[in-house]
N, C-alpha and C positions, 0 to 999 in steps of 0.2 A: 504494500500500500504506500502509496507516495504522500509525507509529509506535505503539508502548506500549512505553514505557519500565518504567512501575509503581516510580516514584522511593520510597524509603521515608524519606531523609534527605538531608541534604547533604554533598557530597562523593561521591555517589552518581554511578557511569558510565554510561553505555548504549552500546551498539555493537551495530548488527544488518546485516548483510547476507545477499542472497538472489540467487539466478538459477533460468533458468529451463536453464541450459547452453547455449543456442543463440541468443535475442536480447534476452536481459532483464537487466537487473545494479542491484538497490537496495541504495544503500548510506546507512547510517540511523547518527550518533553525535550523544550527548547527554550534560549535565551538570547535575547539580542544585547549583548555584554558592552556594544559601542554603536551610534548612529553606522549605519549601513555596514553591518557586520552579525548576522546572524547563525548560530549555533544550533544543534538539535541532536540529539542519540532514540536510539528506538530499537526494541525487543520485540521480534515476535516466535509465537511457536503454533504449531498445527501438528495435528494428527488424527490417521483416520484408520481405527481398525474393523477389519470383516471376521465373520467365523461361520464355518459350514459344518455341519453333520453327517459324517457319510451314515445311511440306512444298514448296510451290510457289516454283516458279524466279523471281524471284531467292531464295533460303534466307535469312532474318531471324530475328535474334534479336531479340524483342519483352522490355524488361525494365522491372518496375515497381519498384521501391522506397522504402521508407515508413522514417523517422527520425525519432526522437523524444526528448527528454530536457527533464528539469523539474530546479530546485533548486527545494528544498522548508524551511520555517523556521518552526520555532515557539516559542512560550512560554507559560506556564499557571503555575495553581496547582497541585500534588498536595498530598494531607494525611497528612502526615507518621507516621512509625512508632510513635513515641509516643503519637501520639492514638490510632491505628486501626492494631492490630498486625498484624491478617493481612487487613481488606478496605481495598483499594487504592481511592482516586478521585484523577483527575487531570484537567484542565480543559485545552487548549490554544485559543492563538489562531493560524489556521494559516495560512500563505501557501507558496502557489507559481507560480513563472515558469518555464515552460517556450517550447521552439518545435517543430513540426512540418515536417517537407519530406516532400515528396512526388515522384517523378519519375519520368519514363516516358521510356524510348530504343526505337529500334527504326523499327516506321513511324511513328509518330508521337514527337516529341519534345518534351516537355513537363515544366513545373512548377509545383503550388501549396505554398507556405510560408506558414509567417506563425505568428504567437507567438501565447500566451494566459498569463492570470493566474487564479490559484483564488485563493481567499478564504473562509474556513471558520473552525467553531469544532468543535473534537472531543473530546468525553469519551470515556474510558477507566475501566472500573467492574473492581475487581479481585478475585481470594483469590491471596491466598499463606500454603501450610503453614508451620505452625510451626517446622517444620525446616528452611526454606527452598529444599525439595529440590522445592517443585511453584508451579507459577504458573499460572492462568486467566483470562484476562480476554475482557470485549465492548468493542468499540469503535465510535463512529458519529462519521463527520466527515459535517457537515454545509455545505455551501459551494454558493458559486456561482462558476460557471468562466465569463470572457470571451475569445472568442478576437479578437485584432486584428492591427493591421499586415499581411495579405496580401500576399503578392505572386504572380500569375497571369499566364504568358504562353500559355497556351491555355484560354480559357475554354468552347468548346463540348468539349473533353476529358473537362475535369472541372464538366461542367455539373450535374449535380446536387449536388455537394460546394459547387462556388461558389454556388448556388440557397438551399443551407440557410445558408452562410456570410452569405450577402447580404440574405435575411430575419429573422434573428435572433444575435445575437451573444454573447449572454448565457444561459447552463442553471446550474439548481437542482440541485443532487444529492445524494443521500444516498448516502454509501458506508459498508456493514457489516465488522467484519470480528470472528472469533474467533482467540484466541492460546490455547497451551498450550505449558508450559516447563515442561522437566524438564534437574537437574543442581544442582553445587554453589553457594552462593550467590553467587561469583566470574562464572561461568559456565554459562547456561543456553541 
């Protein structure tokens, strides 16, 4: 999920967080420590597990499950309230470290992990009303994610995950997102 803070000054906070109530939890705070100098870290993790029952004698429970969590850290320019009273631009330079596991019980038992690093740059283009009571923004991080470090102890399991993993290590991504905030200028 792409931060937008929409800093107008310094001294300026940001705090977001979001779920999905069942496997998702971002948690997103930031600090504009200098006029047009904006700061932020962010946590998230996800996970999603399945489980099948096979019918037939012996009764197995087949279970996969999939874990994920990145810290995520940026810094940029924004331009400031003064100059530009109600359209927001912010600039970051963004990094994240995350890891992945994967694991499967049952008849088969199995694991593939292994980390990965994003590396992006993301603009944040904004309006906020006069009255501070509305916010809008577009935002596009642009980066490239590499995943490394592996680690597999059954590779015909997960043979085509290890197949893409082992021909390429490195994607280009463009991630979009829109924001809308409504509430007092404290708290949107």
């Amino acid at each position: 999920r792409n931060p937008i803070p929409l800093y107008k000054q310094k001294g300026d906070v940001y705090v977001d967080a979001s779920t999905n109530l069942f496997s998702k939890v971002d948690l997103t705070a930031g600090v504009a420590p200098v006029n047009g100098l904006g700061l932020y870290a962010g946590y998230n993790a996800s996970g999603y597990t399945s489980r099948t029952t096979t019918i037939d004698s012996p009764i197995i429970t087949n279970t996969k499950l999939y874990r994920g969590n990145m810290i995520n850290l940026g810094a940029g320019y924004f331009v400031p309230q003064d100059i530009s009273p109600n359209l927001r631009f912010e600039v970051f330079g963004d990094l994240g470290l995350g890891q992945f596991k994967n694991k499967s019980t049952g008849e088969t038992n199995a694991f593939f992990n292994g980390k990965y690093t994003r590396i992006g740059i993301m603009p944040n283009i904004g309006y906020t009303s006069s009255d501070q009571i509305f916010s809008i923004a577009y935002s596009l991080r642009a980066c490239n994610i590499r995943f490394h470090s592996a680690e597999i102890n059954n590779v015909p399991y997960y043979s085509d995950d290890y197949k893409r993993y082992s021909r390429k290590h490195d994607y280009n991504m463009m991630e979009h997102a829109v924001m809308a905030r409504v509430g007092s200028e404290a708290v949107k």
